[in-house]
C-alpha positions as CSV (number, residue, x, y, z in Angstrom):
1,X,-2.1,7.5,23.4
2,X,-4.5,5.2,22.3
3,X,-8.1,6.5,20.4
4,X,-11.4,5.7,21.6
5,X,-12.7,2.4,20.9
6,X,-16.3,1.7,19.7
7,X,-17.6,-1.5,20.3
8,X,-19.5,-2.8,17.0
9,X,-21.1,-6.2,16.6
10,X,-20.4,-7.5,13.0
11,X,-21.1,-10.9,10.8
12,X,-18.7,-12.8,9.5
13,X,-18.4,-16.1,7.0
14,X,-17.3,-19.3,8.7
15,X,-14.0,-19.3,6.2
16,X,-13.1,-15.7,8.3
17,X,-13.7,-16.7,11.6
18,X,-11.4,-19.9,11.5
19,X,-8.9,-17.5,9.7
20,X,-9.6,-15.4,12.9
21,X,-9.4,-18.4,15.5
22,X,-6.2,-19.5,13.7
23,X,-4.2,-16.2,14.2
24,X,-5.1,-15.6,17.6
25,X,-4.5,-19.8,18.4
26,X,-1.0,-18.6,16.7
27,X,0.0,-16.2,19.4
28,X,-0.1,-13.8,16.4
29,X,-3.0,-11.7,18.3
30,X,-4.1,-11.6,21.7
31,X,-8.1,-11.7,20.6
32,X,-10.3,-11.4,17.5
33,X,-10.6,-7.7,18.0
34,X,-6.9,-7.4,17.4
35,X,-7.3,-9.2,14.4
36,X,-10.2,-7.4,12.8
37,X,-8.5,-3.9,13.7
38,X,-5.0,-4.5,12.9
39,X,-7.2,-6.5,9.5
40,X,-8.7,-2.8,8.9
41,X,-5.5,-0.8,9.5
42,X,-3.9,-2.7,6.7
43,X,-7.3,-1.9,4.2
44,X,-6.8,1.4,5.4
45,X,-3.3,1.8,4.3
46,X,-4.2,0.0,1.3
47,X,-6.8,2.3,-0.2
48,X,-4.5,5.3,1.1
49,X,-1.6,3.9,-1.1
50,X,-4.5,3.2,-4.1
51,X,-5.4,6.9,-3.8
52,X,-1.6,8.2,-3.5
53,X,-1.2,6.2,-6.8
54,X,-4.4,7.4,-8.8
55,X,-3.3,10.9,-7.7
56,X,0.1,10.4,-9.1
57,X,-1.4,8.6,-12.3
58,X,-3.3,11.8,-12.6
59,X,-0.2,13.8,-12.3
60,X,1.5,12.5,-15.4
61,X,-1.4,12.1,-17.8
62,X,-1.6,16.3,-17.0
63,X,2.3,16.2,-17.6
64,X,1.7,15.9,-21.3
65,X,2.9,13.2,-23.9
66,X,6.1,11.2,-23.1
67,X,9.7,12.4,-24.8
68,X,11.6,9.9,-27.0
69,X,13.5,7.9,-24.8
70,X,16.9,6.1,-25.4
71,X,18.2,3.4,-22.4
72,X,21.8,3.4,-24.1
73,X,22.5,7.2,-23.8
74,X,20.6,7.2,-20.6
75,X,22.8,4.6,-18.8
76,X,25.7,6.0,-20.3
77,X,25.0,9.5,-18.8
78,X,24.3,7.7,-15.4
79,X,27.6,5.6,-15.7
80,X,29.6,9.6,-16.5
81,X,30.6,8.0,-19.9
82,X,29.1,11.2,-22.0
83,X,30.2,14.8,-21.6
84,X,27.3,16.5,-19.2
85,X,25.3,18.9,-21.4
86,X,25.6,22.1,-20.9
């Protein structure tokens, strides 16, 4: 089901709408609207993505300071090489 649409009247540089021109001429999109909104769906999921990783950034300064950390006796526990602690 598709939203509402508003129709909105917006200025662009000459370097954007020859990138616009070129992906509808493309067959990529069927009109410049569908370039601008599928353009603003990708921001969208961009800033969503920024915000998911400032969030989790967050979460791990709150954790507390890193623990020593050895990549030998790591890999060997991975690979089943150790005895599993108990």
């Amino acid at each position: 089901m598709m939203s509402a649409m508003k129709n909105t009247s917006i200025i662009i540089s000459d370097e954007l709408g020859a990138f616009i021109e070129r992906e509808v001429a493309s067959g990529r999109y069927a009109s410049a609207s569908e370039v601008v909104r599928d353009s603003l769906r990708l921001l969208e999921r961009r800033a969503l993505e920024r915000e998911q990783l400032r969030t989790a950034i967050l979460a791990g300064e709150e954790s507390g300071p890193a623990e020593p950390f050895d990549m030998d006796e790591f890999l060997t526990e991975l690979r089943g090489e150790a005895p599993k602690r108990a």
